[in-house]
N, C-alpha and C positions, 0 to 999 in steps of 0.2 A: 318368495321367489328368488332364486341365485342367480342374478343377471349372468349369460354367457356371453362371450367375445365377437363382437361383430364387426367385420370391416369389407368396407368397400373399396374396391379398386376404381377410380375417376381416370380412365384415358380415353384423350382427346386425340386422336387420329388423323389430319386434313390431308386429302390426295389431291390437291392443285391441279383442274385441270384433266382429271381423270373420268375415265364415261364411266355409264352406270353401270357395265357389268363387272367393272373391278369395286362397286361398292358389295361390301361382304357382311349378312348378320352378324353378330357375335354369337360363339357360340363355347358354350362353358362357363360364359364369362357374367358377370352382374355389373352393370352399369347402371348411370343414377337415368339413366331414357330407356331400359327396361326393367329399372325393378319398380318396387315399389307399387306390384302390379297384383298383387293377392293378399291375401288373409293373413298366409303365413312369413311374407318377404316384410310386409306392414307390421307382423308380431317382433321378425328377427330386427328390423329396426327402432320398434319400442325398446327391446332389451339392450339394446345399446346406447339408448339415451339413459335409461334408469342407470350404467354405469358410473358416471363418475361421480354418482352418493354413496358411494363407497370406498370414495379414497381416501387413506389415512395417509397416504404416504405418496407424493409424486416427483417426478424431478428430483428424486433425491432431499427431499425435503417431507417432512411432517406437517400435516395440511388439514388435522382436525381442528371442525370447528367448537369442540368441545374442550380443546387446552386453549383454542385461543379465546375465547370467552372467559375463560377462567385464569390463564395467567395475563393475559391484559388488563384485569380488573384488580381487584383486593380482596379476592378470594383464593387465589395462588400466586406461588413466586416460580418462577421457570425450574429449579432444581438443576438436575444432573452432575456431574463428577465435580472432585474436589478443586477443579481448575477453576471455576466459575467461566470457563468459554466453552462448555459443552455446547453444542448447538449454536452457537454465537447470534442467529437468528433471532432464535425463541430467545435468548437474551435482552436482545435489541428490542422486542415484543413487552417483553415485561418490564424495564427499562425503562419505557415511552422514548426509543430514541431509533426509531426505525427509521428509515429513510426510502427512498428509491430504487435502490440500489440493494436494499436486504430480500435475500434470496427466496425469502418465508413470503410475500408480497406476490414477486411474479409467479411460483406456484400456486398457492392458491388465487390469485386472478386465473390464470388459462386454468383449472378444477372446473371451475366453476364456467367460465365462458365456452369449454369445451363442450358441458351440456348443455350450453343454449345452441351450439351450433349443431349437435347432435337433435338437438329436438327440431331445430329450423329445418333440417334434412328432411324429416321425416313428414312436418306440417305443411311443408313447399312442394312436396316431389309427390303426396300419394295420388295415385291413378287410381282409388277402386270402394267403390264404395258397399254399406254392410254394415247392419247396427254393430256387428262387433268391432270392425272399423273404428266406426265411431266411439264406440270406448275405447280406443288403443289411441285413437286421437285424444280425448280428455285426458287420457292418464298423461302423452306426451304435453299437454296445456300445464297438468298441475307440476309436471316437472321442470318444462320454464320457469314457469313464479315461483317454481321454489330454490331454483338458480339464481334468477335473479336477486330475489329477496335476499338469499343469503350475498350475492354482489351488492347489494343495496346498504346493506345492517353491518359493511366490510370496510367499503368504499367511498360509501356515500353517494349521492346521484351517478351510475354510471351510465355508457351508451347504450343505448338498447335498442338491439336487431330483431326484427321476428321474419325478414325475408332474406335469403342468403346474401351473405354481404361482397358485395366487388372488390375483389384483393387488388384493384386499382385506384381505389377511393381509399386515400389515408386521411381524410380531414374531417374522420368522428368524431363528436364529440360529448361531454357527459351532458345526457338531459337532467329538464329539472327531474325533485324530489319529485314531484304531481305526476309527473310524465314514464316516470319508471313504477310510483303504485298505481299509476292508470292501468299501466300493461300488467302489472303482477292479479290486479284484483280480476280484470276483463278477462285474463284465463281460468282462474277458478271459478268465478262467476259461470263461466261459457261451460267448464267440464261437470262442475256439480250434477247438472242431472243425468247424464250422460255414465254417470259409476257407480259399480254397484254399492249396496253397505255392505257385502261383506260375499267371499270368494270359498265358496265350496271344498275346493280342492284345497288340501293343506300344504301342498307343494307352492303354494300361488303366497304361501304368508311376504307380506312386504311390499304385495302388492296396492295400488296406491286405490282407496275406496273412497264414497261419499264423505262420509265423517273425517277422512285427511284433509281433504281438499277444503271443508267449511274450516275446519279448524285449522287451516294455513290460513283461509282467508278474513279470517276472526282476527288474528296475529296479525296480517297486514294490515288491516284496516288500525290497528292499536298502535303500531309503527307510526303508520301515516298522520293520525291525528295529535300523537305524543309530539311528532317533529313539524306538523302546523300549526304550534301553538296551542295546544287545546282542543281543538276541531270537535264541539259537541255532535255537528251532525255525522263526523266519522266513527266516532263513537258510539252512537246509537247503530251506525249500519255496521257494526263488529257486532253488534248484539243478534242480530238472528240466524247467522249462522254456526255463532258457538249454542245458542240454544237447540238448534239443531242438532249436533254433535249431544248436548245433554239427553234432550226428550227423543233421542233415535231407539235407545234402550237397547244398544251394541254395545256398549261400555260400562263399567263401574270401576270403584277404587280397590286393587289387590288388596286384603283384609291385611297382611303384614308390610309395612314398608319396607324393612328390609329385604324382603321376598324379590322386589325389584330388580336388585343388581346380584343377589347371590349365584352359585358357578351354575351353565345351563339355563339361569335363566332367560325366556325371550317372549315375544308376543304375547303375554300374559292381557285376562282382560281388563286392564287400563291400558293398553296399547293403543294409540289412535295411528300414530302414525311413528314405525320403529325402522332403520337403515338396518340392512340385511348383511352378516357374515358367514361366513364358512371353510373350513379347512379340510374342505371333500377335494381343494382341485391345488394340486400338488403346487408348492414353488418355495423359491428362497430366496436369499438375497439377490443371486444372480437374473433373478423374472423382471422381465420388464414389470415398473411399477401399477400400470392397468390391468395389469393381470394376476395381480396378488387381492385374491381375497378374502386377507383373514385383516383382523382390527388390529393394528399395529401400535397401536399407544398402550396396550394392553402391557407388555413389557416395557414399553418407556417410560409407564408412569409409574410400575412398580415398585416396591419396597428398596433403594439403595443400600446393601450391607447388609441384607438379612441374614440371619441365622439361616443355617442350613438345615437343620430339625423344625421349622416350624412347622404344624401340621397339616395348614391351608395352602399356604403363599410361599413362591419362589423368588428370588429375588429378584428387584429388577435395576430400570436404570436410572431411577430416583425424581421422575418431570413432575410438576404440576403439584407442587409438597402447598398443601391447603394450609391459610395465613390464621397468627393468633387473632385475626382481625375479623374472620371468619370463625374460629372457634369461639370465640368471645359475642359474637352476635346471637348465639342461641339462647332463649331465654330459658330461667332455670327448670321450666318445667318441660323443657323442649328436648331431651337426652337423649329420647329414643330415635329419632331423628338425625342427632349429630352423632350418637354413637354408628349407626349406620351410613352413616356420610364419612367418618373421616377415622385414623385409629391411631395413636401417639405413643410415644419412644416411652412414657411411664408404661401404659397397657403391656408395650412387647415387653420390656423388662420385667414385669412382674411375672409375667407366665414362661419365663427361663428363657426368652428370646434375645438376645443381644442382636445389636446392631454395631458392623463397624464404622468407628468412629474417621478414620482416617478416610474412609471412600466418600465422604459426605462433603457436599456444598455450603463450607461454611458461610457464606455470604446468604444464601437464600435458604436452611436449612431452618426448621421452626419446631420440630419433633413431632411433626403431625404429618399423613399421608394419607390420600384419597384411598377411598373401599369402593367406591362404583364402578369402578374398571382395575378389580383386585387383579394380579397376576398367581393365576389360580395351579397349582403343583396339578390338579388335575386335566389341567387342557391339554390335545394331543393333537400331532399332526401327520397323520396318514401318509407316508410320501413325502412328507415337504420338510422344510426348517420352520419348527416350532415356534421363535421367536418372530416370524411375520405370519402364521396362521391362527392363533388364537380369536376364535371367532365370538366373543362378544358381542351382543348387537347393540346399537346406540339409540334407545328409544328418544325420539325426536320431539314427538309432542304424546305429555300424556295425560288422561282424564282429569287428573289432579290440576293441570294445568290449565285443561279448557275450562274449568270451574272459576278458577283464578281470574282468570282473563276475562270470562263471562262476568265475574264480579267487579273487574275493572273498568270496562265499558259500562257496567250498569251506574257507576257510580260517578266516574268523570263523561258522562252523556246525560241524558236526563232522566234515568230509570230510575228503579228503589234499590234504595241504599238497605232495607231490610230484606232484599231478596237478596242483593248481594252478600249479605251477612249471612242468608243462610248456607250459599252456597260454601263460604269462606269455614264455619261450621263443620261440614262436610269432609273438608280435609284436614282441619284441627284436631276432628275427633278419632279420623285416622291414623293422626302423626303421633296417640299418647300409647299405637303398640297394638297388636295383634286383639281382635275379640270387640266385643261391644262395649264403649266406652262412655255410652249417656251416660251423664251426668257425673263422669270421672275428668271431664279435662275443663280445660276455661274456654269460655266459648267467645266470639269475638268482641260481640259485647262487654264481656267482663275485662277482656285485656283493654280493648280501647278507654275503658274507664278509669284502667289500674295504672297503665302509663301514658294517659292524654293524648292517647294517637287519634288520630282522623279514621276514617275507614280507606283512607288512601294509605298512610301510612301503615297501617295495620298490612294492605295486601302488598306492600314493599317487603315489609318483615318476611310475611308467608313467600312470597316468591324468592325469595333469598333461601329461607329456610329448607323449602320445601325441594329444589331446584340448583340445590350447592352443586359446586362436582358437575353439570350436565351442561354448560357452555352458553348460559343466558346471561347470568349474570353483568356483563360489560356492556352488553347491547340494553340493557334492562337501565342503568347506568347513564347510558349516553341520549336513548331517546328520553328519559324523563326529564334529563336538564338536571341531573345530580352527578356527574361525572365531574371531579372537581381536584384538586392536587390535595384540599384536606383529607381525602377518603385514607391517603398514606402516611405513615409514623415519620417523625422528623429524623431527617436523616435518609432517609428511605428516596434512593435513585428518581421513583417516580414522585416523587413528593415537587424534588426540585425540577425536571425535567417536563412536569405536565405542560402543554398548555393547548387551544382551541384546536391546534390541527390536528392533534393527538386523537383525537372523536374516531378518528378514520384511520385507515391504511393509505399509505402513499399508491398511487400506480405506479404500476412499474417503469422504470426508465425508458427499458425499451419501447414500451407502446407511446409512450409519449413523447421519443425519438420519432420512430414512425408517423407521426402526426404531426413535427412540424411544432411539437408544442400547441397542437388545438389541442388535445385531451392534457387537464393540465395533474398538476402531481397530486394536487388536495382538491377535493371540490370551492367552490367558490361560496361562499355567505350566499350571492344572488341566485343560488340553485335551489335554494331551501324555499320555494313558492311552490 
């Protein structure tokens, strides 16, 4: 489904003193005391909460959550032009030397709090009830939690509204960790049964079904317990909703991994839950940025200095250049894999492709470049400027993952640790390449044998592996308690630069101008209960 533009106009009118017959319906008009009042007024404000999961770009700023998970980590270095202040931002990001005041911060906080006020609209004001209601409600529950969560896995404890909040009350402030996945899990909890598994109409793809919603709240539940310490019984209640997602028999693993990111492709079945593009609704740079919907990293993370004859890829503006720290983490039997994740200045070279050398960021430059958001010679834009339409979609959560995760919980909760292994199997045997692969790859078993990993360690590997390039990585990092200044080469900005506040994004100055300094810039140690 291609979320369309919805807005309301809020005017508040007072005639002081005036009789009743100068009071006058409105009429033309949509106010929040008469909409909100049918099937279809309740659909057009669904579609306007599902909006801002699609922003790549707002404020004039770059605001995916899949570069920032990956160049905050040590799996990319920011890239762009030979200046090294491309983006100065996403510098600061990769860096670890953000502050309050970095422009990358207060966009993505309002992205994100935009859809929670967007959903609190629509959960506060509906007038009308209707089992299909009621799913348009659920899907608006799994949209908070998953605003949230992504303010949660950004931020760190932040405030959390679910009733429209009084633009005269400035002294919010962040709740604890507990208090923000109370609210995250109490809405997927509440929408589960309420959605369907799966939507008829193919115009509906991206819309939010059962197996989204367990499998966010699988994920939440994995968060929550990673940052309480341990939390075995949160661990165990992550386990029955990913097994749901498993045993639904809506999903499997695409037989070729590559197949995942190649051009066109999208909702494939490992899809659980994928953010929706398209470059059917004309615009360019001059559109305001909510109303661009094509994936905009698509060109910024492309090939810097490509050749102009290459046969696939145009060139682009060089972000997100994947670290030898990450090339070097693959194990040797693991190629088909990293060759489908990532492609290096030897490969171009060899097949007559130069790259120019003078356009390149020597400081973060590594010879290596992401393939899951290629910048493909074949994308088109109908109407618009090409360069912010490239419709891409960002698969969010995918089977391969809820496996993972399923094996995670089973292992750090008090499940089996051989059913976790088999699950982990699953996508081992997937990652050795197109076709059936019994008894051709190493099964988890064997590797934890061959290099003394745990089966904890082993699903760190796989999730690294399996998940480069798609924006988990830092947050994977941060809730385990392995986010650390060793993860960087000596020498290396973030090496020196790390330290505990770095977990998190600063808020923004301005919201904690607004407050008086109650909302403070870092979360507090004492919020982590």
């Amino acid at each position: 489904m291609k979320p369309t533009k919805y807005i309301t106009a809020l005017v508040l009118c007072l005639f002081a003193g005036c009789d009743d017959f100068l009071t006058v319906n409105p009429q033309n008009r949509q106010f929040d005391t008469n909409f909100y009042a049918t099937e279809n007024q309740v659909f057009d404000a669904l579609i306007a909460a599902y909006d801002p999961i699609q922003y790549s770009w707002y404020d004039g700023r770059w605001v995916s959550s899949v570069m920032l998970g990956e160049i905050w980590s040590d799996n990319a270095n920011a890239g762009g032009d030979a200046t090294n202040f491309d983006q100065p931002g996403w510098q600061q990001i990769d860096d670890l030397n953000t502050d309050a005041l970095t422009p990358e911060t207060r966009s993505l906080w309002r992205k994100y709090y935009i859809g929670v006020n967007k959903t609190n609209q629509l959960l506060n004001n509906v007038r009308v009830e209707s089992t299909l209601v009621g799913q348009y409600l659920a899907e608006a529950k799994f949209l908070r939690a998953f605003y949230y969560f992504e303010l949660a896995r950004t931020f760190g404890p932040v405030p959390v509204f679910t009733t429209l909040p009084d633009p005269f009350d400035t002294g919010k402030k962040r709740n604890t960790l507990s208090e923000v996945y109370t609210q995250i899990t109490k809405d997927l909890e509440e929408a589960i049964p309420l959605l369907p598994l799966r939507y008829g109409d193919p115009a509906f793809r991206g819309r939010i079904t059962k197996g989204a919603a367990e499998a966010l709240l699988g994920k939440a539940y994995l968060y929550w317990a990673d940052l309480l310490n341990d939390d075995k019984t949160l661990f165990d209640k992550a386990v029955t909703p990913l097994k749901g997602v498993i045993q639904s028999n809506q999903y499997a693993l695409l037989d070729d991994y590559a197949g995942l990111f190649t051009f066109g492709a999208a909702n494939s079945v490992e899809s659980v839950f994928e953010i929706q593009y398209t470059n059917q609704v004309a615009a360019d740079w001059g559109t305001p940025p909510a109303f661009i919907n094509g994936n905009m990293i698509v060109q910024l993370c492309g090939i810097r200095g490509l050749c102009a004859n290459h046969p696939l890829y145009a060139p682009g503006w060089g972000f997100m250049l994947p670290t030898h720290s990450l090339y070097n983490s693959f194990l040797p039997d693991d190629t088909y894999r990293r060759n489908a994740t990532l492609i290096s200045k030897a490969e171009l070279t060899a097949s007559g492709c130069s790259i120019q050398e003078s356009d390149q960021n020597k400081t973060d430059e590594t010879g290596f470049w992401q393939k899951k958001y290629a910048n493909y010679k074949a994308y088109t834009a109908p109407g618009g400027e090409i360069n912010v339409l490239k419709d891409a979609n960002q698969p969010y959560i995918r089977f391969a993952e809820v496996l993972l995760m399923c094996a995670e919980a089973l292992v750090r909760g008090t499940g089996s640790e051989q059913e976790a292994l088999s699950y982990i199997d699953v996508v081992r045997e997937r990652a050795k390449g197109p076709g059936n692969n019994t008894g051709n790859f190493k099964t988890a078993s064997t590797l934890m044998s061959e290099n003394g990993w745990t089966a904890l360690e082993l699903i760190w590997y796989e999730r690294r592996a399996e998940l480069a390039g798609e924006g988990d990585r830092w947050f994977d990092l941060v809730r385990s308690g392995r986010a650390a200044s060793t993860l960087f080469p000596s020498g290396d900005p973030r090496a020196e630069n790390f330290s505990a506040q770095d977990l998190y994004l600063p808020a923004p100055q301005r919201e904690v101008d607004i407050t008086n300094g109650q909302l403070t810039t870092y979360p507090d140690p004492s919020l982590f209960k």
